[in-house]
TIKE-93368 format. One record per residue: chain; residue in one letter; residue number from 0; x, y, z of N, C-alpha, C in turn. Coordinates in pm, 1 decimal, m for minus. Layout:
# TIKE-93368
+---+---+-----+----------+----------+----------+----------+----------+----------+----------+----------+----------+
| c | r |   k |       nu |       nv |       nw |      cau |      cav |      caw |       cu |       cv |       cw |
+---+---+-----+----------+----------+----------+----------+----------+----------+----------+----------+----------+
| A | a | NUM |        X |        Y |        Z |        X |        Y |        Z |        X |        Y |        Z |
...
+---+---+-----+----------+----------+----------+----------+----------+----------+----------+----------+----------+
END
This chain:
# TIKE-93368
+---+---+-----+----------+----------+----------+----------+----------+----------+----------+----------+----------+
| c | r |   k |       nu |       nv |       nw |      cau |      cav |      caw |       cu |       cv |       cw |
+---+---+-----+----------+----------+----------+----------+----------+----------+----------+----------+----------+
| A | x |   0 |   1593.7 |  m8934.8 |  16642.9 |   1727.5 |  m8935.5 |  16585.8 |   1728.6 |  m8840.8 |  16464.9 |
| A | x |   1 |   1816.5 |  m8776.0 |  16424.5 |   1832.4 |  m8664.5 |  16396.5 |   1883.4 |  m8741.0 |  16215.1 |
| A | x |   2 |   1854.6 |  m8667.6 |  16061.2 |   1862.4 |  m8768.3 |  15965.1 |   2008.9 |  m8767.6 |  15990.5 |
| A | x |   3 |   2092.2 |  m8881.6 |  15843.2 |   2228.7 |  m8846.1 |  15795.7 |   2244.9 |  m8908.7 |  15989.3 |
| A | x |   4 |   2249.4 |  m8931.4 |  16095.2 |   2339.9 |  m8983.1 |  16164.1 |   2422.4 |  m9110.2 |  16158.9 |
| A | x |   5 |   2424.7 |  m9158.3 |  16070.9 |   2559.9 |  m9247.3 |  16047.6 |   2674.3 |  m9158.8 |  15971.9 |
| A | x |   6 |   2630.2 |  m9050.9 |  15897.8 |   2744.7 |  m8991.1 |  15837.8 |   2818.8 |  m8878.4 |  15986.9 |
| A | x |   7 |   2717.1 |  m8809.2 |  16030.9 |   2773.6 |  m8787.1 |  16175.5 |   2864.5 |  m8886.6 |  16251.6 |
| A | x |   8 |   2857.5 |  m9007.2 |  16254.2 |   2958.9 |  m9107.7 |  16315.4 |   3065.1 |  m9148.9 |  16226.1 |
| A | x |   9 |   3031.4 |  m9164.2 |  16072.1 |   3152.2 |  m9166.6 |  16014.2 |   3272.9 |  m9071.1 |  16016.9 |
| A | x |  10 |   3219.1 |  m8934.8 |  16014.0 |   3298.9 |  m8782.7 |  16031.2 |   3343.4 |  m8796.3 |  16218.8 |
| A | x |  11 |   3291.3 |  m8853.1 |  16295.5 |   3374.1 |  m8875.1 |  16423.1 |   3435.9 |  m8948.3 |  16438.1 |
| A | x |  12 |   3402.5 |  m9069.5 |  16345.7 |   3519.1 |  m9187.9 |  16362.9 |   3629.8 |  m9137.5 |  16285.3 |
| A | x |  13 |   3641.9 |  m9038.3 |  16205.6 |   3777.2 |  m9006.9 |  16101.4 |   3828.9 |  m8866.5 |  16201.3 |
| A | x |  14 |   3785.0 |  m8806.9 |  16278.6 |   3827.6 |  m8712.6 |  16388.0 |   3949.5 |  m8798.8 |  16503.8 |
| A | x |  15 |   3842.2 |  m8907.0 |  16534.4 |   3923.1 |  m8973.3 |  16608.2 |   4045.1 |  m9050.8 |  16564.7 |
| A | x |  16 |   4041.3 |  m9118.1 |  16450.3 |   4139.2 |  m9185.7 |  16340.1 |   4279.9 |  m9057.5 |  16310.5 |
| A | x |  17 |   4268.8 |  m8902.6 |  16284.8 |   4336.9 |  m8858.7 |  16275.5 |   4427.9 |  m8788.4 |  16390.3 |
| A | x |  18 |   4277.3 |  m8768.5 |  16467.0 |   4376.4 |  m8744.5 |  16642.4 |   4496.1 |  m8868.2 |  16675.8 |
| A | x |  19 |   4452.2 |  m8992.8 |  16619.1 |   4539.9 |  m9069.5 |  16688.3 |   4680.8 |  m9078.4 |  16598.6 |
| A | x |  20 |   4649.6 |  m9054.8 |  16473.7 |   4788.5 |  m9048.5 |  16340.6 |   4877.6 |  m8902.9 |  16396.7 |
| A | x |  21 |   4771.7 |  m8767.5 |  16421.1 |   4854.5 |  m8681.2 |  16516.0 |   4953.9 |  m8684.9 |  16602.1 |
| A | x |  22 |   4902.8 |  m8800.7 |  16702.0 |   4964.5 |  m8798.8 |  16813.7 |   5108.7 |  m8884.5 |  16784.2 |
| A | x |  23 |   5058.1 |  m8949.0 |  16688.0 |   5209.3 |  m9061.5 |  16622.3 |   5294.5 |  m8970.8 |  16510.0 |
| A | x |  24 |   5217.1 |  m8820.8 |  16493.6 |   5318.9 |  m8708.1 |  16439.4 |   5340.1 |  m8816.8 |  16258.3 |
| A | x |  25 |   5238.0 |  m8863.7 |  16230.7 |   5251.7 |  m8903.6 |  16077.0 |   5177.4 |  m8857.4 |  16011.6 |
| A | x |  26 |   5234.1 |  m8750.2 |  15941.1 |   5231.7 |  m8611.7 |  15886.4 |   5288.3 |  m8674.0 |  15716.9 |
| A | x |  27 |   5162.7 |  m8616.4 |  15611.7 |   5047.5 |  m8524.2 |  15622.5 |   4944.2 |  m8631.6 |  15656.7 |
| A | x |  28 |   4949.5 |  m8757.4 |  15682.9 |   4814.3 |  m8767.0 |  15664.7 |   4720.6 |  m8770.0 |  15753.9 |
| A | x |  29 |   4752.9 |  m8714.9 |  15894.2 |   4640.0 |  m8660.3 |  15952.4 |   4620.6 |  m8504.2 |  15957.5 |
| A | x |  30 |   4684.8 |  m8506.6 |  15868.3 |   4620.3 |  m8322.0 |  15806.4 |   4539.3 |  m8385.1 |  15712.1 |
| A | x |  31 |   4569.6 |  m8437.3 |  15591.2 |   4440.9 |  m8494.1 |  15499.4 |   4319.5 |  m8564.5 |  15575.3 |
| A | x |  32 |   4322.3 |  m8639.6 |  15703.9 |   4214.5 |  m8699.2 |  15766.0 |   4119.7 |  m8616.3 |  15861.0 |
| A | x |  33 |   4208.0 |  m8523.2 |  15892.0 |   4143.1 |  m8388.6 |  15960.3 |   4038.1 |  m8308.4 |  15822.1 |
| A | x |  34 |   4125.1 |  m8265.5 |  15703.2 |   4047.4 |  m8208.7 |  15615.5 |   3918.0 |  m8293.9 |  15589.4 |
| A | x |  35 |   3984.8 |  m8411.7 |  15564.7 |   3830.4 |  m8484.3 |  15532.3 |   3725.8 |  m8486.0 |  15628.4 |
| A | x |  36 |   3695.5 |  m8486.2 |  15761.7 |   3637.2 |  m8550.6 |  15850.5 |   3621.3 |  m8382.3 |  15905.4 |
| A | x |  37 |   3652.7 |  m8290.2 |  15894.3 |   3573.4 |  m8128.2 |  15878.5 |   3507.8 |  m8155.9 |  15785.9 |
| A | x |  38 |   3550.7 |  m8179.0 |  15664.6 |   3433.8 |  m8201.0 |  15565.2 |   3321.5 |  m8241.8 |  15534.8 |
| A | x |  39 |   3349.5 |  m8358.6 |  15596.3 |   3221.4 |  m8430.3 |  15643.4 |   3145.5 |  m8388.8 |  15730.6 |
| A | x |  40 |   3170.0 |  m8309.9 |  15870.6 |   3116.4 |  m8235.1 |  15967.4 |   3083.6 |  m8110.5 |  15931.4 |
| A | x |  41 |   3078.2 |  m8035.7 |  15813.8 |   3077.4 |  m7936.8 |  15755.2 |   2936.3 |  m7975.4 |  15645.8 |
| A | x |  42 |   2980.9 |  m8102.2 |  15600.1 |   2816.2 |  m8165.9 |  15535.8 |   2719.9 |  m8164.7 |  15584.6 |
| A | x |  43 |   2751.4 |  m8278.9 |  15736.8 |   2603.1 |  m8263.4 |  15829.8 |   2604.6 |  m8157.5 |  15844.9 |
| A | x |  44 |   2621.8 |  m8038.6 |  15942.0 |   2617.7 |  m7899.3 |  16003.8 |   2512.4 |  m7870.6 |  15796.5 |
| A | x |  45 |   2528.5 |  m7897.4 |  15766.2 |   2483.5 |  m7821.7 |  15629.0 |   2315.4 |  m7891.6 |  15622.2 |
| A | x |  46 |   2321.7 |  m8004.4 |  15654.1 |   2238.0 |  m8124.2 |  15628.2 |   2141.0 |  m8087.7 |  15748.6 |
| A | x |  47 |   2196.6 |  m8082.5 |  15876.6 |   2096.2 |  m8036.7 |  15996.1 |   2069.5 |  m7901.2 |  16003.2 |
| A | x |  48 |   2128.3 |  m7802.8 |  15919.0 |   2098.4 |  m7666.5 |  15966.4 |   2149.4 |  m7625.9 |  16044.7 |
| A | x |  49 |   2272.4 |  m7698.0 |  16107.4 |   2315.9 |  m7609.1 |  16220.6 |   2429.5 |  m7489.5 |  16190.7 |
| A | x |  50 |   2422.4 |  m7377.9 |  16222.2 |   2497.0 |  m7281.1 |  16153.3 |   2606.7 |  m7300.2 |  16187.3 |
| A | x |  51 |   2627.0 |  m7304.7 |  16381.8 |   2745.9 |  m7299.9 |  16437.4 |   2810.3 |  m7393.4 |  16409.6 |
| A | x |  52 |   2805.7 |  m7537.5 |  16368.9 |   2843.7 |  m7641.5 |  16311.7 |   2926.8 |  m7659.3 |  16124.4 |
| A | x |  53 |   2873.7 |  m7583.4 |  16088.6 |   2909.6 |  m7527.1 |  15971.0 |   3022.4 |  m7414.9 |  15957.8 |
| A | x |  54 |   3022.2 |  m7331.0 |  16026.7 |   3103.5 |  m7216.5 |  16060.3 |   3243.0 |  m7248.4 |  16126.4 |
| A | x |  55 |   3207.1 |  m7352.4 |  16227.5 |   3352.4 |  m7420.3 |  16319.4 |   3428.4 |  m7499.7 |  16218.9 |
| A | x |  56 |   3326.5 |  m7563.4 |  16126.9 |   3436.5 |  m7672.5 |  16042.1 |   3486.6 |  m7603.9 |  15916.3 |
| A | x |  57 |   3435.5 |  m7477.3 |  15869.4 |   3472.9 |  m7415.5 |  15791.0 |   3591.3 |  m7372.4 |  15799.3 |
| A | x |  58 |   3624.1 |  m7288.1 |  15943.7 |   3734.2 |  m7267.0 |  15995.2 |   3797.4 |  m7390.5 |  15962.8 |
| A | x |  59 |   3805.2 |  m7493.2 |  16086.1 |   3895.0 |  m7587.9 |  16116.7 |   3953.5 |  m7601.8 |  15977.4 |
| A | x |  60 |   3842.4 |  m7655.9 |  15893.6 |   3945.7 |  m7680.3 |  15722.1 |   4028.9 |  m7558.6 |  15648.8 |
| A | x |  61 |   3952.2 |  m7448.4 |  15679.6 |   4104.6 |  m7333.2 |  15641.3 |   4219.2 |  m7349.8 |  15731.9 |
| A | x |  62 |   4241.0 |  m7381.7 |  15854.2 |   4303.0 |  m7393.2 |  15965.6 |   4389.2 |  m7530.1 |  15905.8 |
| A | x |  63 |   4375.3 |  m7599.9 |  15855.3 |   4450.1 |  m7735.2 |  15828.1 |   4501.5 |  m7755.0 |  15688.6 |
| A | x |  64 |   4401.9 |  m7654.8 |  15597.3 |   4471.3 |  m7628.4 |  15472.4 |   4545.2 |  m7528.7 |  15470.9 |
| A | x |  65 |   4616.2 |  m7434.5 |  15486.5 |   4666.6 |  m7364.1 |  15544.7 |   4822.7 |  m7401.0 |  15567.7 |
| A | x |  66 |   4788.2 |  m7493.5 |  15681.6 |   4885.9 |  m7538.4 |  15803.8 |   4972.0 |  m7637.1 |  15663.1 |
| A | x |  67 |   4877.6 |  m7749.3 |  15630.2 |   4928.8 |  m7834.5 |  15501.6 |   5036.5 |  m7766.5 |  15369.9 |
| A | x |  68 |   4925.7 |  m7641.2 |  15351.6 |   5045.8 |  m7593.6 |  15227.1 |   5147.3 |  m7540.3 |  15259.1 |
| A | x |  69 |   5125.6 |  m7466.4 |  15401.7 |   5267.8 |  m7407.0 |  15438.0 |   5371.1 |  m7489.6 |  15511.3 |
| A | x |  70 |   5295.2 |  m7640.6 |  15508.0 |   5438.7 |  m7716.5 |  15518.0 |   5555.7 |  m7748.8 |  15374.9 |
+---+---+-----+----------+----------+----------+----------+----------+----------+----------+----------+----------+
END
């Protein structure tokens, strides 16, 4: 098991938590639950070394901050 995997499941359980506030269109705060939970996936990816993991959530959080201020 790979270290930090409970924070890996916390950052998927808040992926999934905001997909579902998405889908109910209750706005912002699954733009704030998205930012957070890249963030967190942006920690591990940092924590395991994984580059491509780091790089995707980097995006995703410019991608949602972004999207947030220009609402």
């Amino acid at each position: 098991m790979k270290p930090n995997q409970w924070l890996a499941w916390v950052a998927t359980s808040m992926v999934l938590v905001s997909a579902s506030l998405a889908s109910l269109n209750i706005y912002p705060l699954y733009s704030i639950g998205f930012i957070i939970a890249n963030t967190l996936w942006m920690i591990v990816g940092i924590l395991w070394k994984e580059r491509s993991m780091i790089v995707m959530n980097l995006g995703l959080n410019a991608i949602y901050i972004m999207g947030f201020l220009v609402q």
